[in-house]
py3Dmol code that shows the C-alpha trace and the ligand (Angstrom):
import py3Dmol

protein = """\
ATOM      1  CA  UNK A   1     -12.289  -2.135  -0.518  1.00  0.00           C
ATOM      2  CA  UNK A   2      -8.796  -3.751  -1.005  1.00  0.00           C
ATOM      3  CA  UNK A   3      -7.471  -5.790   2.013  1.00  0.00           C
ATOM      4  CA  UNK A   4      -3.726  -5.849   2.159  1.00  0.00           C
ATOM      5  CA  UNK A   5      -2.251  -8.351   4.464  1.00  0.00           C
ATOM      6  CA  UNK A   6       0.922  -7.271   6.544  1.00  0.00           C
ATOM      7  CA  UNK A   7       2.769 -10.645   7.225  1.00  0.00           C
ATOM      8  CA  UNK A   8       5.508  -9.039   9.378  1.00  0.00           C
ATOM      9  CA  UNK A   9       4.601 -11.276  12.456  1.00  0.00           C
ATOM     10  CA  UNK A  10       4.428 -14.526  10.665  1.00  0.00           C
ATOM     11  CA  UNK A  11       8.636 -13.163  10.751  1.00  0.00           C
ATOM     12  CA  UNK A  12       8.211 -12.239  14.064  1.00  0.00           C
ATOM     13  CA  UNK A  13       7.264 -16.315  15.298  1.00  0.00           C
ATOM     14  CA  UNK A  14       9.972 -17.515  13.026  1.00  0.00           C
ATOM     15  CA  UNK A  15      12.471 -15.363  14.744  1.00  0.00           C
ATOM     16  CA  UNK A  16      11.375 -16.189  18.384  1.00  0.00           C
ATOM     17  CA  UNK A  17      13.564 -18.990  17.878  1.00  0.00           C
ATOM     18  CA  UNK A  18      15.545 -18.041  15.467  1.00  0.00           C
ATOM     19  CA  UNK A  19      14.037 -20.791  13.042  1.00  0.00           C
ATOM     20  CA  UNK A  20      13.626 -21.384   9.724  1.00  0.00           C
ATOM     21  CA  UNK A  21      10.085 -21.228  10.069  1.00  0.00           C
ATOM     22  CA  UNK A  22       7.499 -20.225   9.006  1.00  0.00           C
ATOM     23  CA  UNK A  23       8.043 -18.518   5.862  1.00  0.00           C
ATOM     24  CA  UNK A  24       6.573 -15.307   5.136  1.00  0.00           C
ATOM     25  CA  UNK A  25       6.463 -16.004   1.137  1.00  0.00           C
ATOM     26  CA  UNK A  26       4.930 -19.260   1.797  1.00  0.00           C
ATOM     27  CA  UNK A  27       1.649 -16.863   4.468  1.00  0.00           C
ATOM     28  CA  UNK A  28       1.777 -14.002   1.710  1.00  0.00           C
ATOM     29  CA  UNK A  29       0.587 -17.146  -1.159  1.00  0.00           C
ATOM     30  CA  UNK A  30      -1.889 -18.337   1.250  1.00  0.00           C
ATOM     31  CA  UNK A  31      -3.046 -14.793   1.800  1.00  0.00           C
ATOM     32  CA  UNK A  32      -3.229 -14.269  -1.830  1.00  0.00           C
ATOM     33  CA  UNK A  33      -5.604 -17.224  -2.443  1.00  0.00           C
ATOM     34  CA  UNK A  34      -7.647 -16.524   0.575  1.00  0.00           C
ATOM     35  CA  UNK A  35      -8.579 -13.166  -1.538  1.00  0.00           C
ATOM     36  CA  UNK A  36      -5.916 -10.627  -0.120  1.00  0.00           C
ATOM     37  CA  UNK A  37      -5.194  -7.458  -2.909  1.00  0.00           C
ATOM     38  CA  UNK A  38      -2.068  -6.676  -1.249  1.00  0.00           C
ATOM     39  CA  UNK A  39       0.878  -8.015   0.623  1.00  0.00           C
ATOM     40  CA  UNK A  40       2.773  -5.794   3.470  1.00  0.00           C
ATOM     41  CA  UNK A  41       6.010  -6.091   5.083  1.00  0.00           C
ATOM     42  CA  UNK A  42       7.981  -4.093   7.254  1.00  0.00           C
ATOM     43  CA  UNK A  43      11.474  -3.711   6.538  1.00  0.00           C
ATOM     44  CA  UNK A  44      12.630  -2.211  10.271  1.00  0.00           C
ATOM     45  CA  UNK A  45      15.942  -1.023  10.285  1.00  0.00           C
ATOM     46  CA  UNK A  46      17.123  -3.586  12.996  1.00  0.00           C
ATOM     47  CA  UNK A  47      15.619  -6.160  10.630  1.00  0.00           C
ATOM     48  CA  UNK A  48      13.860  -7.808  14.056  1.00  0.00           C
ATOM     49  CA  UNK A  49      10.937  -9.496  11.874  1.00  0.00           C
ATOM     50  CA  UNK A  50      11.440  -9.529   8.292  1.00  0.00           C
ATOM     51  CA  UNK A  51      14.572  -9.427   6.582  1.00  0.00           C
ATOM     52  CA  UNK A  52      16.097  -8.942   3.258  1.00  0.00           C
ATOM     53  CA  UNK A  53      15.827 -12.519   1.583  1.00  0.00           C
ATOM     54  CA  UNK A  54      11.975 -12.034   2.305  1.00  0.00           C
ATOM     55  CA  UNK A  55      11.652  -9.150   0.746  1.00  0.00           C
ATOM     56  CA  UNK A  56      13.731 -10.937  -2.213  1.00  0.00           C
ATOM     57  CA  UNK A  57      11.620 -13.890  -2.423  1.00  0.00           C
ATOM     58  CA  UNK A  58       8.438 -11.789  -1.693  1.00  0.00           C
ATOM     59  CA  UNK A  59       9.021  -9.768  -4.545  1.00  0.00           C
ATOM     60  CA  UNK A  60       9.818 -12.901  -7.039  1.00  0.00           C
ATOM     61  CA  UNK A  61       6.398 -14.632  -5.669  1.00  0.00           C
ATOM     62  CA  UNK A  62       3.858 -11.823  -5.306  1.00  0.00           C
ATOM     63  CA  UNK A  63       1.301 -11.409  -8.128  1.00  0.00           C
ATOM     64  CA  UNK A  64      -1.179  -8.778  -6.587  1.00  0.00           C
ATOM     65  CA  UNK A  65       0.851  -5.615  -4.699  1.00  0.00           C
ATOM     66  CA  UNK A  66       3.958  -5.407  -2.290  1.00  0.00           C
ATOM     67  CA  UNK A  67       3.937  -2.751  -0.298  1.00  0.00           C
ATOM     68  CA  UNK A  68       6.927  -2.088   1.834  1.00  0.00           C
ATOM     69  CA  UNK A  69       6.901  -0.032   4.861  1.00  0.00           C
ATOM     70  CA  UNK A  70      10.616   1.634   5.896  1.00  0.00           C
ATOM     71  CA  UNK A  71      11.696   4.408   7.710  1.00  0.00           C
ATOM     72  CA  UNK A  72      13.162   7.780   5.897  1.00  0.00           C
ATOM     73  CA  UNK A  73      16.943   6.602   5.422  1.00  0.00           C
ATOM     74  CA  UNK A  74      19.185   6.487   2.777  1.00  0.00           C
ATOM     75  CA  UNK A  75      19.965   2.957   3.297  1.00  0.00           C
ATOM     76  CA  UNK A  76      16.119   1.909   2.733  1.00  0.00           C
ATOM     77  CA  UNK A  77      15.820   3.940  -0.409  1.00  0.00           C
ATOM     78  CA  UNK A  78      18.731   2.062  -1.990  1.00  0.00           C
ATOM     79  CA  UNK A  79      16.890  -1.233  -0.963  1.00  0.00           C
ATOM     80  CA  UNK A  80      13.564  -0.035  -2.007  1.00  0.00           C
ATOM     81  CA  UNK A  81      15.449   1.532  -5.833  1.00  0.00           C
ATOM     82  CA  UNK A  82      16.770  -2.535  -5.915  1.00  0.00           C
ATOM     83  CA  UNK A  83      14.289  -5.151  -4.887  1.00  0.00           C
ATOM     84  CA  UNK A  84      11.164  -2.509  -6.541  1.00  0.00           C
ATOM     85  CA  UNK A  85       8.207  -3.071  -4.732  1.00  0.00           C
ATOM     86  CA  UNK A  86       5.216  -2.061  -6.067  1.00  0.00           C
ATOM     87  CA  UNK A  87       4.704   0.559  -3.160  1.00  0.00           C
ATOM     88  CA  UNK A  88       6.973   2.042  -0.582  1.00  0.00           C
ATOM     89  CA  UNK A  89       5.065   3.458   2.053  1.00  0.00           C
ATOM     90  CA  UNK A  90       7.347   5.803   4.434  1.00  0.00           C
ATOM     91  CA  UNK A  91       6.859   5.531   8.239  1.00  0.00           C
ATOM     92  CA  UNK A  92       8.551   6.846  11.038  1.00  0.00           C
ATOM     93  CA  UNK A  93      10.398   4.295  13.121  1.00  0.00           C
ATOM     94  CA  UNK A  94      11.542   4.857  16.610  1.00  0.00           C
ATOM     95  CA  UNK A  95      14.448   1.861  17.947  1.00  0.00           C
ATOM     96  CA  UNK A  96      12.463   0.198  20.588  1.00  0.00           C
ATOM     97  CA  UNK A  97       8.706   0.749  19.734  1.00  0.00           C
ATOM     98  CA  UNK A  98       6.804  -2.417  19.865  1.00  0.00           C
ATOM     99  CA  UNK A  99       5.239  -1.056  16.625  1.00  0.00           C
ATOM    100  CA  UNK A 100       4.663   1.742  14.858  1.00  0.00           C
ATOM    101  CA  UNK A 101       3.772   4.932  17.167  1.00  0.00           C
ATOM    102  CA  UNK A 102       1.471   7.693  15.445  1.00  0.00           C
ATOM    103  CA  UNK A 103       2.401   8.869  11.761  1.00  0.00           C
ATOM    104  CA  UNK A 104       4.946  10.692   9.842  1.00  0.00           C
ATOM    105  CA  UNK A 105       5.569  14.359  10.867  1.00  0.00           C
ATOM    106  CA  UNK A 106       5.832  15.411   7.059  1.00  0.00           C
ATOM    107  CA  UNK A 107       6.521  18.570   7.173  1.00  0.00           C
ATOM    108  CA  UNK A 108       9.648  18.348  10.208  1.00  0.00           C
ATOM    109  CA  UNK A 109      10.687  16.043   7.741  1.00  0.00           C
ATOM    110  CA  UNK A 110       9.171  17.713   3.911  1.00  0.00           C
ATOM    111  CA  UNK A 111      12.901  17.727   2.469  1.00  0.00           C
ATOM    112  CA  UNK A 112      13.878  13.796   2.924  1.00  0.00           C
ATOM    113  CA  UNK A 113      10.489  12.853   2.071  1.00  0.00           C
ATOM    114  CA  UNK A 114      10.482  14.791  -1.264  1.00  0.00           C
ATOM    115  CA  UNK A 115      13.425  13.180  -1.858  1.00  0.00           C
ATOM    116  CA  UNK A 116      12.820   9.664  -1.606  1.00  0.00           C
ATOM    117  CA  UNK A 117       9.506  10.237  -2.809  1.00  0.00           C
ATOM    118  CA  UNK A 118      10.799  11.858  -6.009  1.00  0.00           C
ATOM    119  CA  UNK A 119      13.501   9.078  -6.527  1.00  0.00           C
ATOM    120  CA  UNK A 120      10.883   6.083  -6.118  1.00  0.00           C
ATOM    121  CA  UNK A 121       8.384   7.718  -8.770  1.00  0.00           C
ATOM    122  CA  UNK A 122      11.445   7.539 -10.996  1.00  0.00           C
ATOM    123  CA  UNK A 123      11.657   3.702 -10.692  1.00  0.00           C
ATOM    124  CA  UNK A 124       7.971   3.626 -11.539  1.00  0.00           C
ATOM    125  CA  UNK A 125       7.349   2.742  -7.328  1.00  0.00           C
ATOM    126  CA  UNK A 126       4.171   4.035  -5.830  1.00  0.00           C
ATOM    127  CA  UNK A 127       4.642   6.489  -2.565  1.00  0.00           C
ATOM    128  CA  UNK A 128       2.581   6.184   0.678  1.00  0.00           C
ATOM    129  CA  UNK A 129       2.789   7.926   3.500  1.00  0.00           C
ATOM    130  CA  UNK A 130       1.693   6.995   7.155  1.00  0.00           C
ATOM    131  CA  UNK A 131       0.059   9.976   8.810  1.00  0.00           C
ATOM    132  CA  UNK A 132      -2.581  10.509  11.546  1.00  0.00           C
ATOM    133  CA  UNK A 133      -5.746  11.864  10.572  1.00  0.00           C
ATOM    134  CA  UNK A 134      -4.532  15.702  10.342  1.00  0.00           C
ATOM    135  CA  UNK A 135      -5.960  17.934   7.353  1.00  0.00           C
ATOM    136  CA  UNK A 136      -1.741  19.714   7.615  1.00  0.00           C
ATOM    137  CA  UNK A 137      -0.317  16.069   7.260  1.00  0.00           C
ATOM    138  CA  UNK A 138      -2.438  15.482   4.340  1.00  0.00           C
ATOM    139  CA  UNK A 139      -1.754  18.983   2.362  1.00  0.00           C
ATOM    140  CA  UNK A 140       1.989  18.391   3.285  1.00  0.00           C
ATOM    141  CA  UNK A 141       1.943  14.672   1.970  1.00  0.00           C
ATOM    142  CA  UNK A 142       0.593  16.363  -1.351  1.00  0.00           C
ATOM    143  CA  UNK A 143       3.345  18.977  -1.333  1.00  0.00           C
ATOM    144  CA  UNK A 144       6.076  15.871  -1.071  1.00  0.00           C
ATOM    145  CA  UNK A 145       4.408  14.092  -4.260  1.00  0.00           C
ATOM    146  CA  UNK A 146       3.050  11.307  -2.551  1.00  0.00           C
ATOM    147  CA  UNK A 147       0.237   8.886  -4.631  1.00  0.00           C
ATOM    148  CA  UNK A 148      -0.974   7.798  -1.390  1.00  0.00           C
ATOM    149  CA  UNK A 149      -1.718   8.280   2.233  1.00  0.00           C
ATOM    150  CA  UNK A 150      -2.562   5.644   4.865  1.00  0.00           C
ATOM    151  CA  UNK A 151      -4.398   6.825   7.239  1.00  0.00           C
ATOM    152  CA  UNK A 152      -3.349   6.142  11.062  1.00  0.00           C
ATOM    153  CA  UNK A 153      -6.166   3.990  12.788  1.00  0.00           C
ATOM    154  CA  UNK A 154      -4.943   3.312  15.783  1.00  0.00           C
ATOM    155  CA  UNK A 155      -6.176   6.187  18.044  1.00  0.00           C
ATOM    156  CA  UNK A 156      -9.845   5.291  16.522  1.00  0.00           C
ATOM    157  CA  UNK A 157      -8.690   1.105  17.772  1.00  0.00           C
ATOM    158  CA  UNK A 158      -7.959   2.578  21.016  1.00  0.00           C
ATOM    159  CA  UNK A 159     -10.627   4.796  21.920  1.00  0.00           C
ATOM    160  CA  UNK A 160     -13.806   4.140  23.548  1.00  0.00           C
ATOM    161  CA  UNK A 161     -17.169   5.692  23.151  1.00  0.00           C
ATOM    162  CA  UNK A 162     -17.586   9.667  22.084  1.00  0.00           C
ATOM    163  CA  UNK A 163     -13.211   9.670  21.787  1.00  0.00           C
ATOM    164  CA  UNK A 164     -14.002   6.481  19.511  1.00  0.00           C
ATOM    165  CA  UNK A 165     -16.668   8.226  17.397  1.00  0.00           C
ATOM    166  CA  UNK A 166     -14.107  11.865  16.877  1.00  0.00           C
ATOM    167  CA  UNK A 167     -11.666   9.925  15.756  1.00  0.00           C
ATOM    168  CA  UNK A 168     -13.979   7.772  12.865  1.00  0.00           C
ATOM    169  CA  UNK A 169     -15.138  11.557  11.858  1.00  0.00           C
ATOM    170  CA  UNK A 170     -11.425  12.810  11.782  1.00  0.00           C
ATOM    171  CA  UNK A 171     -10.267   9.859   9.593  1.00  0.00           C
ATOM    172  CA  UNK A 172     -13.441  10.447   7.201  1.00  0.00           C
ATOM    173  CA  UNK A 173     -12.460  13.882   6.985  1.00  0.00           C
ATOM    174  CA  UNK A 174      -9.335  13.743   5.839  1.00  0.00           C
ATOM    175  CA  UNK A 175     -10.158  10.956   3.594  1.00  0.00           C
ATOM    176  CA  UNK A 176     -12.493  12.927   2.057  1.00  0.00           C
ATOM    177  CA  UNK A 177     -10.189  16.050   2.021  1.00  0.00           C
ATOM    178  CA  UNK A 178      -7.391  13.771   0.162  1.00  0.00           C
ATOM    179  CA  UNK A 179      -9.367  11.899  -2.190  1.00  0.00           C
ATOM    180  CA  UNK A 180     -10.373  15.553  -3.586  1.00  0.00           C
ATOM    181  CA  UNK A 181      -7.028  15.958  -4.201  1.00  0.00           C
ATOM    182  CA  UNK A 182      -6.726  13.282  -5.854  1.00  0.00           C
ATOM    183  CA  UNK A 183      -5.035  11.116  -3.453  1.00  0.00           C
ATOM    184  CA  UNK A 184      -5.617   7.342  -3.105  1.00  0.00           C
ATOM    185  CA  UNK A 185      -6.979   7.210   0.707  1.00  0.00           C
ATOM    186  CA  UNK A 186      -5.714   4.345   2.443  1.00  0.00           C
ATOM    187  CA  UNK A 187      -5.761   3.278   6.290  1.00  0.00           C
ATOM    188  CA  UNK A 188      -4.342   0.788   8.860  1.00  0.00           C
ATOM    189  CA  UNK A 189      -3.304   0.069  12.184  1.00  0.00           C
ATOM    190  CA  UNK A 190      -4.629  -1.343  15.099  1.00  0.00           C
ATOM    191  CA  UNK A 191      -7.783  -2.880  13.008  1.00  0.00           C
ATOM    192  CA  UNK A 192      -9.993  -6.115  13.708  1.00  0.00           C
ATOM    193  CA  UNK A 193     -12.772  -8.385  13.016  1.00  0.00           C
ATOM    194  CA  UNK A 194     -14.822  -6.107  15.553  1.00  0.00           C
ATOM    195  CA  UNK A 195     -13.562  -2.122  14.697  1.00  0.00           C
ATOM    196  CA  UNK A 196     -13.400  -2.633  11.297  1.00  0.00           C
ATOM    197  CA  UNK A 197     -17.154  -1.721  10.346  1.00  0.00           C
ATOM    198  CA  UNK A 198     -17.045   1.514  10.172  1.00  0.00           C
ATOM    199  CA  UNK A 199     -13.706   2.087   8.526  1.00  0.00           C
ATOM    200  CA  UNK A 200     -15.136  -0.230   5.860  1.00  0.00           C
ATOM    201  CA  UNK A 201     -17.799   2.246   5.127  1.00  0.00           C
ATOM    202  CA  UNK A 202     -16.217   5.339   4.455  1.00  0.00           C
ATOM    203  CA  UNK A 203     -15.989   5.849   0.618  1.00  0.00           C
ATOM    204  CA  UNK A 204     -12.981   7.515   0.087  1.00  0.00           C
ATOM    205  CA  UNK A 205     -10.681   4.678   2.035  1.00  0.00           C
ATOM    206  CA  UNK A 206     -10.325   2.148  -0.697  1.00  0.00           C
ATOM    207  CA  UNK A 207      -7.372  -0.439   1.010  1.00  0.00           C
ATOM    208  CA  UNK A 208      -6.782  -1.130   4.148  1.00  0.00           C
ATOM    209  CA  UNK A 209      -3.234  -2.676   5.705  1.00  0.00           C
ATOM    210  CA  UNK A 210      -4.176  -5.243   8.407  1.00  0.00           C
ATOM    211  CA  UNK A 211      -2.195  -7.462  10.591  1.00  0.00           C
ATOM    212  CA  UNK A 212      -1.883  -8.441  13.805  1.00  0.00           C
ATOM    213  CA  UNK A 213      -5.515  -9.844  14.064  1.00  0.00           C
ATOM    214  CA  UNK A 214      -5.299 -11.575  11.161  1.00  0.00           C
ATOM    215  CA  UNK A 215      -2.127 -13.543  12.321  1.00  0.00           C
ATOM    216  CA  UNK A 216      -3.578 -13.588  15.731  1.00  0.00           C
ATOM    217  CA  UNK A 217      -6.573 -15.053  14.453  1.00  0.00           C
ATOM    218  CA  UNK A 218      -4.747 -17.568  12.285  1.00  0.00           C
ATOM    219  CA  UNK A 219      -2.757 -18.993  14.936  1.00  0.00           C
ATOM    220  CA  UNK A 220      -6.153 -20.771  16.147  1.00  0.00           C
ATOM    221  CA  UNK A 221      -8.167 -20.857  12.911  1.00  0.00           C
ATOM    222  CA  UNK A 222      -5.556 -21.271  10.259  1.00  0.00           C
ATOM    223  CA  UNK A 223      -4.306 -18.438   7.579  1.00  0.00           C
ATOM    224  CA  UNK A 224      -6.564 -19.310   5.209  1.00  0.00           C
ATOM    225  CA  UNK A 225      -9.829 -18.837   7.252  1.00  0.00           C
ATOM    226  CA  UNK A 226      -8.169 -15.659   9.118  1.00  0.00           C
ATOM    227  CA  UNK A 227      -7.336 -14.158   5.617  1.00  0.00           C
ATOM    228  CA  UNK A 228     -11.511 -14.939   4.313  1.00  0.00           C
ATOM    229  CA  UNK A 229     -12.695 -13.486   7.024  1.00  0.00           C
ATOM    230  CA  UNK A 230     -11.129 -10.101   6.936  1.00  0.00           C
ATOM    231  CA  UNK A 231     -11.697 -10.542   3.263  1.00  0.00           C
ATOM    232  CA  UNK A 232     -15.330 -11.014   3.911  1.00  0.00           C
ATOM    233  CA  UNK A 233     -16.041  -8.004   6.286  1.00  0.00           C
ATOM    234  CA  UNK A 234     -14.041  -5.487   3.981  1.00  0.00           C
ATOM    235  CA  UNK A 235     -16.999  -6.698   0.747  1.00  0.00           C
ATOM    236  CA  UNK A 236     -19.582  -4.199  -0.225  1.00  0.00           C
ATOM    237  CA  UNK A 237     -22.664  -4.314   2.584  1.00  0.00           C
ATOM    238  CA  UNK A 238     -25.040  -5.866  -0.191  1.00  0.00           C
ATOM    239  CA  UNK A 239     -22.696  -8.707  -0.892  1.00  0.00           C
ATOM    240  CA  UNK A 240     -21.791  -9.584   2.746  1.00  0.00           C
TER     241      UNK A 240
END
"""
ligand_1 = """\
16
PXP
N 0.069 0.305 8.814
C 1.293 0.608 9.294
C 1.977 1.821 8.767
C 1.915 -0.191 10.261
O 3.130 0.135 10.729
C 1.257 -1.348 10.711
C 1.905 -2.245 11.710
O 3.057 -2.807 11.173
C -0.010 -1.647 10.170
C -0.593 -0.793 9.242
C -0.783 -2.857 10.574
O -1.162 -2.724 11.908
P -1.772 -3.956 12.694
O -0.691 -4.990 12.791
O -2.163 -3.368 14.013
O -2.945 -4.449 11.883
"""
view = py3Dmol.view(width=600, height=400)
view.addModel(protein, "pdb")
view.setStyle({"model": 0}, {"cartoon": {"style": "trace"}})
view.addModel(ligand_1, "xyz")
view.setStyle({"model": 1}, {"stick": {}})
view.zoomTo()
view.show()
């Protein structure tokens, strides 16, 4: 399983003061060493973490994948079409949310998405969409053309006991119903160094897009060890 590091709060401590660091390029090398497969960043349309330039000098510096979460607007399409991440992955985005809440409705939304979907497989960019663990959401990501879904966590992070145990079957279930269709099945949100486990061992899920424990984390260990950590939990049980 693929980790993919989202660096968008390595922004977010730069711009509590408004400084000039730290620099995400310089966390998403580091992350790439430590073992990372992927590097995320949010592009929010009020640009409160990371910003343009990063996603500039992100795409001149990053060697494995950049994936690029935006909302579903014209003006992050024609930044996607320019700077050509590797992946787009298509979130909704509400103005003050501390971070992203639930996934995309696709089908409120199936004519945009087609859109921008259709546009970025033109310039050869992979499509992801964010979506809760909902067998409709997955047949309507399908219908829109997207290569990939990402499968909302973060009800399964926030649940305890028997709640926390319905949603780890809903997310295998829809992995499994989207890898038969021949969707890649990825997942992410609200994931740690203690909730991972059992995401980690559900076949179909082959990446997962973690970040704010891994920042967390690296704010008293260092990015490095925070980064080979994850990296070591997300290995095949027999290698671990
Ligand atoms: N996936 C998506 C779509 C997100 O919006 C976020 C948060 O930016 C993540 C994954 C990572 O979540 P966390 O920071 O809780 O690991």
């Amino acid at each position: 399983m693929r980790l993919a590091v989202n660096i968008d709060h390595i922004a977010t401590i730069r711009e509590a003061r408004r400084a000039r660091e730290p620099q995400p390029v310089a966390a998403a090398l580091m992350a790439e060493m430590a073992g990372a497969q992927g590097i995320t960043i949010h592009l929010r349309s009020d640009r409160r973490h990371i910003n343009e330039r990063d996603l500039e000098l992100l795409r001149e510096v990053v060697t494995t994948k950049l994936n690029v979460e935006m909302a579903v607007t014209a003006e992050m399409l024609q930044i996607a079409l320019r700077t050509r991440p590797d992946q787009v992955t298509l979130v909704p985005e509400r103005p003050n949310e501390v971070t992203t809440q639930g996934g995309l409705d696709v089908g409120a939304q199936s004519q945009a998405i087609k859109d921008i979907a259709r546009q970025l497989a033109e310039a050869a960019i992979r499509v992801s969409l964010f979506i809760d663990a909902d067998p409709e959401q997955v047949r309507r990501a399908r219908q829109a053309g997207a290569h990939a879904i990402e499968i909302n966590t973060g009800p399964y992070a926030d649940a305890q006991g028997d709640a926390r145990l319905a949603a780890l079957t809903r997310i295998a279930d829809v992995g499994r119903l989207a890898a038969r269709g021949d969707v890649e099945v990825l997942a992410g949100h609200g994931l740690s160094y203690l909730n991972v486990g059992p995401i980690v061992a559900i076949p179909e899920i082959v990446e997962l897009n973690i970040g704010h424990a891994i920042v967390a984390r690296a704010a008293l260990v260092g990015f490095d060890r925070a980064v080979r950590d994850m990296v070591a939990l997300l290995a095949p049980a027999g290698l671990r």
